[in-house]
SEDODO-601689 format. One record per residue: residue in three letters; chain; x, y, z of N, C-alpha, C, O in turn. Coordinates in steps of 0.2 Angstrom, whole numbers, plus 5000, padded with zeros to 4 digits. Example, Ala and Ser with C-alpha at 12.3 -4.5 7.8 and 13.67 -1.06 7.14 Angstrom:
! residues 2
<'ALA' 'A' <5066 4972 5039> <5062 4978 5039> <5066 4984 5039> <5071 4983 5042>>
<'SER' 'A' <5064 4989 5035> <5068 4995 5036> <5064 5000 5039> <5067 5006 5040>>
***
This chain:
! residues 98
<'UNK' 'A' <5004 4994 5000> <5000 5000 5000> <5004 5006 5000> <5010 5006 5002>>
<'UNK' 'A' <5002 5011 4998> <5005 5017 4996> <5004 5022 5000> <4998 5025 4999>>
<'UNK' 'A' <5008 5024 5005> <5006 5028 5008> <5008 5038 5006> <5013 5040 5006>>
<'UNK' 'A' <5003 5041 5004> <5004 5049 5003> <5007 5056 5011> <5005 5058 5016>>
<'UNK' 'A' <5009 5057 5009> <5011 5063 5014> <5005 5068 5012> <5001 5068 5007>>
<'UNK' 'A' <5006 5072 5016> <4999 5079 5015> <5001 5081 5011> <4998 5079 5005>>
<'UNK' 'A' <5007 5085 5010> <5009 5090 5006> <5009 5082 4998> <5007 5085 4992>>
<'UNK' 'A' <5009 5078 4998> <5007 5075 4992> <5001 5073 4991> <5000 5072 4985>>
<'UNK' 'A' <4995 5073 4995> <4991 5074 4993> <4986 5080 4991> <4981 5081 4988>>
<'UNK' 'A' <4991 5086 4995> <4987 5092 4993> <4989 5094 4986> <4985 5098 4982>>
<'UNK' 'A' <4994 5092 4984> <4997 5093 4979> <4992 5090 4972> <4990 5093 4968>>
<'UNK' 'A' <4991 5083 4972> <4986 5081 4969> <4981 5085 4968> <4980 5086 4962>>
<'UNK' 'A' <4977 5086 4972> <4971 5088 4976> <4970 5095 4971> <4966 5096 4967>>
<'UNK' 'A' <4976 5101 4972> <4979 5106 4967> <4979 5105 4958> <4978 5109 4953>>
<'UNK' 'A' <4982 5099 4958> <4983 5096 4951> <4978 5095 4949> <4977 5098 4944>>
<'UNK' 'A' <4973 5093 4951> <4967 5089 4948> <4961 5096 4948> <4957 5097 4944>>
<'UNK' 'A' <4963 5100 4952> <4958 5106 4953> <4960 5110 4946> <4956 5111 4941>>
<'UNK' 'A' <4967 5112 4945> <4967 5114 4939> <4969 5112 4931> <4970 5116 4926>>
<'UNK' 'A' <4968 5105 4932> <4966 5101 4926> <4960 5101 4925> <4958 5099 4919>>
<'UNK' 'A' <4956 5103 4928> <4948 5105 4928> <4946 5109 4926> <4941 5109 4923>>
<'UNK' 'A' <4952 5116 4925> <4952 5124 4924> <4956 5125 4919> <4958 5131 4919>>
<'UNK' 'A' <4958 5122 4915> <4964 5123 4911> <4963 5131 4906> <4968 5135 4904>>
<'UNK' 'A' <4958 5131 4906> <4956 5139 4903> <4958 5145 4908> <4960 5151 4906>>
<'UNK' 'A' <4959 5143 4913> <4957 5149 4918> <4965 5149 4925> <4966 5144 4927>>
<'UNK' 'A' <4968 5153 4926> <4971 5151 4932> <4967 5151 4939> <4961 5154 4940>>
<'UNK' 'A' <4970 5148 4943> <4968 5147 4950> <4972 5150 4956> <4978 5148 4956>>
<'UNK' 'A' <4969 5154 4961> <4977 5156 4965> <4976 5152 4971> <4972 5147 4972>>
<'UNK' 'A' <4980 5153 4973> <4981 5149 4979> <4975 5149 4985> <4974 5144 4988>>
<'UNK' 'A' <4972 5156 4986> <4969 5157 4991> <4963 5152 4988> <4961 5147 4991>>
<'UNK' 'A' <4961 5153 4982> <4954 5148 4979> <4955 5142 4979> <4950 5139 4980>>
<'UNK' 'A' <4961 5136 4978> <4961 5131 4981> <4962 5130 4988> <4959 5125 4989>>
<'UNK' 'A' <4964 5133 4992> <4964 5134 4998> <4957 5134 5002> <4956 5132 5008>>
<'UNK' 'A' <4953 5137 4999> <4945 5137 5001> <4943 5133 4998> <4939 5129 5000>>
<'UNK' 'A' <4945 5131 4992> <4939 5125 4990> <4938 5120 4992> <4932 5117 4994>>
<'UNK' 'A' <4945 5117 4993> <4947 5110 4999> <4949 5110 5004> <4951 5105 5007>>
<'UNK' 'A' <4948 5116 5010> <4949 5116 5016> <4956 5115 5018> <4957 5114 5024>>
<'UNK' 'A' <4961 5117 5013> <4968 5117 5013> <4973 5122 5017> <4975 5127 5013>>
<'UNK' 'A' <4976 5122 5022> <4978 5128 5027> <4983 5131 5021> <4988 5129 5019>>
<'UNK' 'A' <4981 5137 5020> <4985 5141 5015> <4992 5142 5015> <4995 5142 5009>>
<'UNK' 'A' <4996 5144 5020> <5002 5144 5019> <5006 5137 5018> <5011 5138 5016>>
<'UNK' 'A' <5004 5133 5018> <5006 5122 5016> <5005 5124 5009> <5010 5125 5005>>
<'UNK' 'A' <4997 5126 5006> <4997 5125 4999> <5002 5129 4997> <5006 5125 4993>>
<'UNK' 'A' <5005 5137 4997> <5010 5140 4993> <5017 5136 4994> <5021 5137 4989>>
<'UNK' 'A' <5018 5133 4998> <5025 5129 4998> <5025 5123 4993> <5030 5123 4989>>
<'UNK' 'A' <5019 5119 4994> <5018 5113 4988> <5016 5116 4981> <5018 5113 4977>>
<'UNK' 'A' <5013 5122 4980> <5014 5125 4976> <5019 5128 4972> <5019 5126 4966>>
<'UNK' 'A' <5024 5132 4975> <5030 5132 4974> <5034 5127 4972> <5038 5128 4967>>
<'UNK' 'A' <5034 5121 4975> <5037 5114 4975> <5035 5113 4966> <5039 5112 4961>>
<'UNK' 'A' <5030 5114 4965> <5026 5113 4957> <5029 5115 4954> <5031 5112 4949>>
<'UNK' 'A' <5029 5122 4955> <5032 5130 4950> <5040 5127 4949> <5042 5127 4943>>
<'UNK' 'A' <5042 5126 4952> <5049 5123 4952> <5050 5118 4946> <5053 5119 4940>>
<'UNK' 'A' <5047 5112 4948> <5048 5106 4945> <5045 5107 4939> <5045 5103 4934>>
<'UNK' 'A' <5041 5114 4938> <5038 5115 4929> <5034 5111 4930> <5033 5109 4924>>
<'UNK' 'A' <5029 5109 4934> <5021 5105 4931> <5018 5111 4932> <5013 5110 4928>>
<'UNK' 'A' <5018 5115 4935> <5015 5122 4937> <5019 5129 4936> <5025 5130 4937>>
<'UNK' 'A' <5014 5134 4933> <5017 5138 4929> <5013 5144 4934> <5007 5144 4936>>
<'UNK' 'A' <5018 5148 4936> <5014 5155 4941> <5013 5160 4937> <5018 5161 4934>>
<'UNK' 'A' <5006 5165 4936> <5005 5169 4932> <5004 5175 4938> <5000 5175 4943>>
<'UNK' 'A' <5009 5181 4935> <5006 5185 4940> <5000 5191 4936> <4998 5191 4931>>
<'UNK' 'A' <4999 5196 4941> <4995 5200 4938> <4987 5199 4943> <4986 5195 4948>>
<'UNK' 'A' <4983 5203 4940> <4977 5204 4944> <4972 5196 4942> <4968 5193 4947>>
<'UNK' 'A' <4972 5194 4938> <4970 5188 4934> <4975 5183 4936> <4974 5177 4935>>
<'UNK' 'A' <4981 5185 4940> <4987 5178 4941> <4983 5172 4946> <4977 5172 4948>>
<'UNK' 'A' <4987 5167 4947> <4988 5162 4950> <4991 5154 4945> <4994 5153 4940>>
<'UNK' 'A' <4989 5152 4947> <4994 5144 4944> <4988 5141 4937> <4981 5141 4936>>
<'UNK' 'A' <4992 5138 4935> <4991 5132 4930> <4997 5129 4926> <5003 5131 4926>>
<'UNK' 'A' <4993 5122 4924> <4997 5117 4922> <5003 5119 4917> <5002 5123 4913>>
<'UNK' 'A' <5008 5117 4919> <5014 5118 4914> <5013 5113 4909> <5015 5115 4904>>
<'UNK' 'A' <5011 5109 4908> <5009 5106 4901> <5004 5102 4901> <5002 5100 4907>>
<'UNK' 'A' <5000 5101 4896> <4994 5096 4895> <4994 5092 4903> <4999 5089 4905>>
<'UNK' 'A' <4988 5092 4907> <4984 5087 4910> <4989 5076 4909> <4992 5072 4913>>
<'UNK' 'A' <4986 5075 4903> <4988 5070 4902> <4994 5070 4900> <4994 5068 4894>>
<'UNK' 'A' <5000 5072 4902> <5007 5072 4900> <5009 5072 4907> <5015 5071 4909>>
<'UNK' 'A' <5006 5072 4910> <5007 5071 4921> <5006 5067 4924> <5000 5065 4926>>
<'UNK' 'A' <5011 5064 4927> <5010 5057 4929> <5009 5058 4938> <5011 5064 4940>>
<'UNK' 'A' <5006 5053 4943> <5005 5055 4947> <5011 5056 4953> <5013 5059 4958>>
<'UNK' 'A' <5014 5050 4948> <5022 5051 4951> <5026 5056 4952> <5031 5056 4956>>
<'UNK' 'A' <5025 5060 4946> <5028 5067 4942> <5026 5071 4948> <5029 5076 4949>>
<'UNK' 'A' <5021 5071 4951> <5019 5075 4956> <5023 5073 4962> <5028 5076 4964>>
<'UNK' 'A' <5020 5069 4965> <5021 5066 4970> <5032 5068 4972> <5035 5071 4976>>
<'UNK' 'A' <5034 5064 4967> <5042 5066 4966> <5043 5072 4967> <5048 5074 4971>>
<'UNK' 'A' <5040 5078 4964> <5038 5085 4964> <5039 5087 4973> <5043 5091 4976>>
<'UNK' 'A' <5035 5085 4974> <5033 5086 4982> <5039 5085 4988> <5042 5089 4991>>
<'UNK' 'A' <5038 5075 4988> <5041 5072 4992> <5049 5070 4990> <5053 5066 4993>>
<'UNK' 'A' <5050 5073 4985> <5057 5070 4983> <5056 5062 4979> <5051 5060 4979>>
<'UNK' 'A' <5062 5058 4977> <5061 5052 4973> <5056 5046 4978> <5057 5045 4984>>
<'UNK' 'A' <5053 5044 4975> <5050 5037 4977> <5052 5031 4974> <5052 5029 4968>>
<'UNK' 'A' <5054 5027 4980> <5057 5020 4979> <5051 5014 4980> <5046 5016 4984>>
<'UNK' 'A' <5051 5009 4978> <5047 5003 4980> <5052 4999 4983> <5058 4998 4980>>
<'UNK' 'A' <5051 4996 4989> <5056 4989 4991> <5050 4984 4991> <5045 4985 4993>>
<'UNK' 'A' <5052 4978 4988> <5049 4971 4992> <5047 4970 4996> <5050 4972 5000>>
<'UNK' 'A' <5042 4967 4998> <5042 4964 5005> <5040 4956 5005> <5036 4954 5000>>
<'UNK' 'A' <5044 4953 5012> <5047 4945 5011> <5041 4945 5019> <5041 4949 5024>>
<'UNK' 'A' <5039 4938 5016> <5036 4936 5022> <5040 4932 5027> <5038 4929 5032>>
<'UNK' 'A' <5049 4931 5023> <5053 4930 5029> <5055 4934 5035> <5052 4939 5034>>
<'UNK' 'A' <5057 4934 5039> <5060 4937 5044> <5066 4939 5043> <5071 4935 5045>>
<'UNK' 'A' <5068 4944 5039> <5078 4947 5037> <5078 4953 5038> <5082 4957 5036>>
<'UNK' 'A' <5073 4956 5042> <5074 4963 5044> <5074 4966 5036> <5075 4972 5035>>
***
């Protein structure tokens, strides 16, 4: 099972709001109300986005984020890595070897 950190799922939770909007940006404080997301966490994973290029910051009176490229060119991984840094899979052995 795959366990997510917040800041990885807020991060989703962001992605997917604005793959919804793709016409339009969205700023942080409107995701932040829409999901009940503590504002200052969203700008950091937000940021986190802008960085890694899945999210594009527009400024201006009209500003806030959208997708750095098509929706479906976005893996959830691409996100998730975005966030949390790389993710690894290990095995697991129903032996006992620590």
């Amino acid at each position: 099972m795959l366990r997510l950190s917040k800041k990885s799922d807020y991060a989703l939770i962001s992605m997917k709001h604005l793959a919804l909007r793709q016409d339009a940006s969205s700023s942080a404080r409107e995701i932040s109300a829409s999901y009940d997301i503590p504002l200052e966490l969203l700008a950091k994973v937000l940021q986190r986005l802008v960085r890694a290029r899945l999210l594009v910051s527009v400024q201006g009176t009209r500003g806030g984020y959208r997708l750095g490229r098509q929706a479906a060119l976005i893996s959830v991984a691409d996100v998730i890595q975005a966030v949390d840094g790389p993710v690894t899979v290990t095995a697991c052995s129903t032996d006992d070897h620590n």
